[in-house]
C-alpha positions in Angstrom: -131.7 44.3 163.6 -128.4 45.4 162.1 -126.3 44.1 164.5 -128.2 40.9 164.5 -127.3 40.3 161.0 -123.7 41.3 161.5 -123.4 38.6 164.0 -125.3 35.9 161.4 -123.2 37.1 159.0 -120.1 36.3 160.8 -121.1 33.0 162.4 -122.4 31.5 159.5 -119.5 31.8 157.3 -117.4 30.7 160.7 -119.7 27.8 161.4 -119.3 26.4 157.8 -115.5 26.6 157.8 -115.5 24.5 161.4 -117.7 22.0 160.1 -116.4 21.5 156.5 -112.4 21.3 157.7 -113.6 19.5 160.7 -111.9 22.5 163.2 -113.8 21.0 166.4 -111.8 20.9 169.8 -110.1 17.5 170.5 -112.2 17.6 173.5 -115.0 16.9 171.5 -113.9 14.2 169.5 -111.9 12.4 172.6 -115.9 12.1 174.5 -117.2 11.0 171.2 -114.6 8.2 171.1 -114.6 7.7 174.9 -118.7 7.0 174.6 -118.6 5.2 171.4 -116.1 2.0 171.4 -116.6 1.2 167.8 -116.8 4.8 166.5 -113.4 4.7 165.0 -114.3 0.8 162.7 -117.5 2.8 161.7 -116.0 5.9 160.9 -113.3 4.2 158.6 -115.9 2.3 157.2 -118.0 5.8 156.3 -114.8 7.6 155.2 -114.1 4.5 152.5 -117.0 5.5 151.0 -117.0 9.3 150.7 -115.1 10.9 147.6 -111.8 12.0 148.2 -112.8 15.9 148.1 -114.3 15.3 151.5 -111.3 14.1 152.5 -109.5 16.3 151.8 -111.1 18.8 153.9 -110.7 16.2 156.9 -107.0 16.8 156.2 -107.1 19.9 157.9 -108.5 18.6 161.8 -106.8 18.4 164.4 -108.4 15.5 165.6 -105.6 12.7 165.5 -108.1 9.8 164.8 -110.2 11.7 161.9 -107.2 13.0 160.0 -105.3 9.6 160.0 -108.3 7.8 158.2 -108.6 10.3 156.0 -104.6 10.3 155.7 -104.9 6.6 155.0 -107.7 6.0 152.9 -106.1 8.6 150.6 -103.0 7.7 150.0 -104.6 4.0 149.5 -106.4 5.4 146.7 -103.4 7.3 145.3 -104.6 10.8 145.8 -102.0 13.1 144.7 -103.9 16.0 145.5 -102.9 15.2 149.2 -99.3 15.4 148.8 -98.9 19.8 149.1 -101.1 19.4 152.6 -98.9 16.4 153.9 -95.7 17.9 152.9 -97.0 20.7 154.7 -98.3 19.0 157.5 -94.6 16.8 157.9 -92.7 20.1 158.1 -94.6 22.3 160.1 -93.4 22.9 163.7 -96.9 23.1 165.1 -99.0 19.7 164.4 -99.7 16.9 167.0 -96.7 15.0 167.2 -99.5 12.2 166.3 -100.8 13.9 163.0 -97.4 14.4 161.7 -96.7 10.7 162.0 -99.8 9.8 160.1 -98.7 12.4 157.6 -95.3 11.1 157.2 -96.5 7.3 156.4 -99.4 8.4 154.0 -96.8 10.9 152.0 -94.1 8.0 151.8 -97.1 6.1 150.3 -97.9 8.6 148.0 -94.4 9.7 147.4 -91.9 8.0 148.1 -88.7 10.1 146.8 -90.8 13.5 148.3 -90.6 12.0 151.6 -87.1 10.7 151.5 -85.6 13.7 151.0 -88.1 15.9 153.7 -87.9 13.4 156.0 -84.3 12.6 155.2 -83.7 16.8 155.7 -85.8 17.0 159.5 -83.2 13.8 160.8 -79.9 15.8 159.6 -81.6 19.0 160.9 -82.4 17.8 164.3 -79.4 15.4 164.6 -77.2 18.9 164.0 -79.0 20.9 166.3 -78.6 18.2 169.1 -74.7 17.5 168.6 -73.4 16.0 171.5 -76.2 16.7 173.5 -78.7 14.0 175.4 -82.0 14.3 173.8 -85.3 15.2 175.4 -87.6 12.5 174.4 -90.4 14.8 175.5 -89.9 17.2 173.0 -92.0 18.0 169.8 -88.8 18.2 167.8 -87.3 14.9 169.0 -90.4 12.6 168.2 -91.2 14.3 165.1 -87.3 13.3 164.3 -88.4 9.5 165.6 -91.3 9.7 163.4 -89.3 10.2 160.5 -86.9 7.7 161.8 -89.6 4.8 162.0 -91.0 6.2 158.5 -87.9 5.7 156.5 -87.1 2.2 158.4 -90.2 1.2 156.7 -89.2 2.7 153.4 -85.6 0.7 154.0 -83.8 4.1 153.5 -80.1 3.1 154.2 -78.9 6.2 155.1 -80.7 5.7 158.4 -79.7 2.0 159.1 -76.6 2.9 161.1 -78.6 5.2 163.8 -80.9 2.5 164.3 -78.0 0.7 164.9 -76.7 3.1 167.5 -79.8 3.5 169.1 -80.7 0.1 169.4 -76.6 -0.4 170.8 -77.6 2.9 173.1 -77.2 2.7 177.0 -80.4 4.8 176.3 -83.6 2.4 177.1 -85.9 4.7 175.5 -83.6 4.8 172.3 -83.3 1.4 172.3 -87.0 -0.1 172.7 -87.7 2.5 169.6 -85.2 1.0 167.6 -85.9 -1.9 168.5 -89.7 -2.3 168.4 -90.1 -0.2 165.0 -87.0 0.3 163.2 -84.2 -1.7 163.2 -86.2 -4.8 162.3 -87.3 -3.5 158.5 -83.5 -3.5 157.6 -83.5 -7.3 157.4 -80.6 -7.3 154.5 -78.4 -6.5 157.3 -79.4 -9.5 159.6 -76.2 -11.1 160.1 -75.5 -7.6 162.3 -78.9 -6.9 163.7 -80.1 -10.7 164.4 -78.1 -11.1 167.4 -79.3 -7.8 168.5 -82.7 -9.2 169.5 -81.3 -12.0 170.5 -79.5 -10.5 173.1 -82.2 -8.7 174.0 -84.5 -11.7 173.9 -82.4 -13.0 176.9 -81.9 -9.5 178.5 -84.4 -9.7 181.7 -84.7 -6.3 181.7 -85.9 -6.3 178.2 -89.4 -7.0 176.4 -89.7 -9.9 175.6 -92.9 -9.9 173.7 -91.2 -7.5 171.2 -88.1 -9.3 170.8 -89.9 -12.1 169.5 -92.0 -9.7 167.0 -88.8 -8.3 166.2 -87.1 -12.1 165.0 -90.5 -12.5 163.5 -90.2 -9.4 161.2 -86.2 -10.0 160.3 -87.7 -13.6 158.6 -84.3 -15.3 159.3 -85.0 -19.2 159.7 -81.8 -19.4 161.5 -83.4 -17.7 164.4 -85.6 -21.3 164.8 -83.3 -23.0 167.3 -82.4 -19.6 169.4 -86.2 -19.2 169.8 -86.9 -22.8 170.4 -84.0 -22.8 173.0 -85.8 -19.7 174.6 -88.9 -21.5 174.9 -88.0 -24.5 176.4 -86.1 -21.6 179.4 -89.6 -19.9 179.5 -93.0 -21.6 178.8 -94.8 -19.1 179.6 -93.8 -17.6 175.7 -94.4 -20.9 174.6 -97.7 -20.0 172.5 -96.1 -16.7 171.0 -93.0 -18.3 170.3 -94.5 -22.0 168.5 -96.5 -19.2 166.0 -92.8 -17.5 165.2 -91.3 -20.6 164.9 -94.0 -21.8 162.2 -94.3 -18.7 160.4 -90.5 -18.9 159.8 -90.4 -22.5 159.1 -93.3 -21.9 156.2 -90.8 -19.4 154.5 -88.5 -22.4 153.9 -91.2 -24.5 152.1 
């Protein structure tokens, strides 16, 4: 009978930490997504309602989907109390590449100048350690360095613009479609130099086209109008995608 309480005594206490920091196996959680299409709308949908000391909690699982709402929601409410986790969350070594990306976007959210200078630290760290040397775009430390890359694009963070620049010029394709697709397109004060970037690459066959097109979109330049209107009539098969651009920029003018 001794024993048997032992072991309650231990799994209970156990049980209660798995459940309230949601420390389930990703296993679990991939099924539950796999067999539930909508699960991650509803779940959002719950989580918006639940006080922020729940989530919290949710900060700590290591289910990518789960910790990015509750990521999200709470730094859309402002919850400061979420900074210490995410700071420690964007400098640990040992997160899902995935998690420390959501981490990174809700802390420059909640902080901006906290995750300039963290973030700004892991690119000068990573860019030193790999001097010279061709990057392995499957390691942990080189996309938590393109994580904070895309992060501070978004934040406009000049100190970054000119290895955007340089990836996006890189004989590198993988370099380059990151720069590309996610970065270089948020510094749109410099468009007179990154403009004719895309356009090049608009026209490049072995480029993507699709993301070309989102990229002019997202640099807001009207004088990109005629280029994309000369790219349609090449290729009608853009023709839809590229008439929405062509309006979107042409309402800017009015």
């Amino acid at each position: 009978m001794r024993k048997y309480l032992i072991v309650l005594l231990i799994i209970i206490p156990i049980s209660w930490i798995v459940i309230t920091y949601d420390i389930i196996p990703t296993a679990f959680w991939s099924c539950v997504e796999f067999t539930h299409p909508t699960y991650f709308r509803e779940l959002r949908i719950e989580w918006a309602q639940k006080p922020s000391d729940f989530l919290l909690r949710k900060l700590y699982s290591i289910n990518v989907m789960r910790f990015s709402i509750a990521a999200y929601i709470l730094a859309e409410r402002g919850e400061r109390r979420a900074i210490n986790i995410l700071v420690k969350k964007v400098k640990s070594n040992h997160v899902n590449t995935n998690i420390h990306f959501s981490a990174c976007g809700a802390l420059a959210q909640l902080s901006p100048e906290i995750a300039k200078g963290i973030l700004g630290e892991l690119v000068e760290k990573y860019r030193k350690l790999t001097w010279n040397k061709m990057p392995n775009h499957n390691s942990a430390a080189y996309q938590r360095y393109e994580n904070a890359l895309h992060v501070l694009a978004v934040m406009k963070d000049e100190r970054i613009y000119s290895i955007c620049l340089k990836m996006a010029e890189s004989g590198d394709r993988l370099e380059k479609e990151s720069s590309m697709n996610g970065m270089l397109y948020h510094f749109d004060n410099h468009w007179e130099e990154v403009l004719p970037l895309y356009v090049k690459c608009l026209n490049d066959k072995n480029s993507y086209d699709i993301a070309s097109i989102a990229g002019i979109k997202n640099m807001k330049r009207p004088e990109a109008i005629p280029i994309l209107e000369e790219f349609a009539s090449k290729n009608s098969m853009y023709k839809r995608e590229v008439g929405e651009v062509v309006e979107y920029l042409k309402s800017l003018q009015k």
